[in-house]
Steps between C-alpha positions, in 0.01 A plus 500: 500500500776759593684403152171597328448782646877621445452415129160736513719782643764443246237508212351799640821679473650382197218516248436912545856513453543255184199692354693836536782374337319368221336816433812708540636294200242595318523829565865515385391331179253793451765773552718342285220500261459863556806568446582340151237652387574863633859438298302385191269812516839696569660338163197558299503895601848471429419431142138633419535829778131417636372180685213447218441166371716342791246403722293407241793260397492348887169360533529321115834409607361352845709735736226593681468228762795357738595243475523476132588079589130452513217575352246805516288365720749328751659874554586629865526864354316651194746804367290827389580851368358801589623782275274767698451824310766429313435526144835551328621101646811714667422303844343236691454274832509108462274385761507128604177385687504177714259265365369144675739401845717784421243766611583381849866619509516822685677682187174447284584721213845600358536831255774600329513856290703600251720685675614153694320601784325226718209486716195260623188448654616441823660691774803269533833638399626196416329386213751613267 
């Protein structure tokens, strides 16, 4: 009885823990996601001087999911852009949202603009 209820302790505490780490990987595969595709955008202003028809490129290209291992629908993060007000393609934020399991990690949502800059949905500071 005392073995099974060590085991149920050690259970209790190690499952959170795996579960955390699980979803931190994924969360590394996102920003890495975020930022290939940040240095693609970068090479395509590079040539063209203007972000149109890159993100257009992404989703036919199916960069806008991570990770791009598996299919659409087994995603953890779907990768959007939101261009704002701008009209002239000269900027933009990458925004990946946590789909499925993955909208339980405490990051949630990772952004990247195109100045390199970095932010979330979360609070943490250490989601970067």
């Amino acid at each position: 009885m005392i073995a099974v209820t060590i085991v149920g302790i050690l259970v209790a505490i190690a499952y959170p823990a795996y579960t955390d780490s699980v979803r931190k990987s994924r969360r590394a595969q996102a920003k890495a996601d975020l930022a290939e595709l940040t240095q693609r955008a970068e090479r395509w202003y590079t040539a063209n001087n203007s972000y149109a028809g890159f993100f257009a490129r992404v989703k036919t290209d199916n960069m806008d999911y991570s990770p791009r291992t598996k299919p659409r629908a087994q995603a953890f993060y779907v990768i959007t852009r939101d261009a704002g007000a701008d009209t002239a393609a000269s900027t933009f934020t990458l925004t990946a949202t946590a789909q499925g399991d993955q909208a339980n990690d405490a990051c949630k949502n990772l952004t990247i603009d195109a100045t390199g800059k970095r932010g979330t949905s979360s609070s943490r500071t250490d989601c970067w």
